[in-house]
N, C-alpha and C positions, 0 to 999 in steps of 0.2 A: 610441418606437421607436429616438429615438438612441442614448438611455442604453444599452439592450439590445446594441447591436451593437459599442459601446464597450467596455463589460464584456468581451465576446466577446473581444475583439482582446486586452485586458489580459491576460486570462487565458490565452488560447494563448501570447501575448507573455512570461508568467512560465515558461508549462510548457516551452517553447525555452530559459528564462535556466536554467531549474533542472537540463533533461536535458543543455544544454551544460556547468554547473557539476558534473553527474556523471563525463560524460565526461571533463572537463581532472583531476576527482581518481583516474579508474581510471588513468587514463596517466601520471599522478604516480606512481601506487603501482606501478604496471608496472615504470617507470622505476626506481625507488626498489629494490624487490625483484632486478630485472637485477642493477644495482648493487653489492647486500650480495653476490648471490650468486656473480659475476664475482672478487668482491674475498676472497671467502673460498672460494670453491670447491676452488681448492689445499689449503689448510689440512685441510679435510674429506677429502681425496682421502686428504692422506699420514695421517692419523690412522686414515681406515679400511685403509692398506695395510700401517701397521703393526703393525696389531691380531694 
């Protein structure tokens, strides 16, 4: 019975590591996209105004 509830904890104990390790890469990516698009946003602006 101990093994069992061991197991248990491990495993909810990965699926916390893995949904936390999801979350820190969408908010990298977030981040990351802001970023490009902050820095290039101008650029885009005047190429579509001077089309």
């Amino acid at each position: 019975m101990q093994k069992d509830t061991s197991r248990k904890r491990g495993q909810v104990m990965l699926e916390y590591v893995v949904a936390l390790g999801v979350f820190v890469a969408m908010i990298g990516l977030c981040a990351l996209l802001l970023y490009a698009f902050k820095s290039y946003g101008g650029r885009i602006l005047n190429v579509m105004a001077g089309a």
